[in-house]
N, C-alpha and C positions, 0 to 999 in steps of 0.2 A: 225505562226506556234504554238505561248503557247495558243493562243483560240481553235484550232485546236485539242490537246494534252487533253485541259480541257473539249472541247466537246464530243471528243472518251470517254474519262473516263466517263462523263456524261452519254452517250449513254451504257455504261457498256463494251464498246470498250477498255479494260484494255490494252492487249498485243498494241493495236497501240495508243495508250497512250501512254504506254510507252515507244514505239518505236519512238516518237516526243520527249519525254523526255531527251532520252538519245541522240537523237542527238542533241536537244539544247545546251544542256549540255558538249557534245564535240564540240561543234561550240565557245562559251562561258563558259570556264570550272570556270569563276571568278563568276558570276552571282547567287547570292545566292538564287534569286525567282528559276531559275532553278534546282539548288541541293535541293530544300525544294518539289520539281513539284515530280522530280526526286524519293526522297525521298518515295514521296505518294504513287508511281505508284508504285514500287515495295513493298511498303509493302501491296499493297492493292493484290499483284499477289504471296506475300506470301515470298517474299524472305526479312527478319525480317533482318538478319545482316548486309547485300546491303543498306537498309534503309535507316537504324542506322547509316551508314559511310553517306550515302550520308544527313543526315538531320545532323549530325555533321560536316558535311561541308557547309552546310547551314549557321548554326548559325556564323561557326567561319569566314566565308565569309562577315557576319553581318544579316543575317537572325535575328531579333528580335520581331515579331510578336507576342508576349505569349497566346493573345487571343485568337488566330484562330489557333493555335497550339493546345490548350487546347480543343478546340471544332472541331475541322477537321477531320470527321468521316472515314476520308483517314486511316488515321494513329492507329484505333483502337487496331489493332495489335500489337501495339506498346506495349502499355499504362504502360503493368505492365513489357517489357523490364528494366533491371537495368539503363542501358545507357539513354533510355528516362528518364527514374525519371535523372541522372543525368545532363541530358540538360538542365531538368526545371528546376532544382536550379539554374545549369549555368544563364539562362535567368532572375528567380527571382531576381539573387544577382546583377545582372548586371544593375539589372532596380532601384533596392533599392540603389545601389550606383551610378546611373546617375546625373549628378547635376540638372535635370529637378525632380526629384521628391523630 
């Protein structure tokens, strides 16, 4: 079903993207690649504060990808939201204090 979700949006298939999204995501509401999927679809269908909750449930689920966050043309929408700048600190400061770096 998430290749499914990824191919519609691909295809420009937004709305049943996102209609995969949200039921992943009610099927498995812990799953953070889902609330990040989730995330995209609707900001890419323009609903900016639906996102926002759902890619802050992302992260705090354990979403920490900063890369492909950074470059995920899903989310452009985003960009200059408040709340996005403050995830990517969330994620910066979290990486700077990982005992891996």
């Amino acid at each position: 079903m998430e290749a499914l979700g990824d191919l519609y949006t691909r295809m420009g298939r937004i709305d049943e993207g996102l209609a995969i999204d949200e039921s992943l995501t009610a099927a498995d509401p812990r799953n953070p690649t889902y609330a990040y999927n989730l995330a995209c679809s609707l900001a890419l269908v323009g609903q900016k504060e639906k996102a926002i909750e759902a890619l802050t449930r992302a992260v705090q689920l354990g979403y920490d990808d900063l890369e492909w966050l950074l470059k995920d043309s899903d989310l452009d929408s985003l960009r200059k939201h408040p709340h996005f700048v403050l995830i990517l600190v969330h994620l910066k400061s979290a990486r700077k204090n990982s005992p891996a770096s």
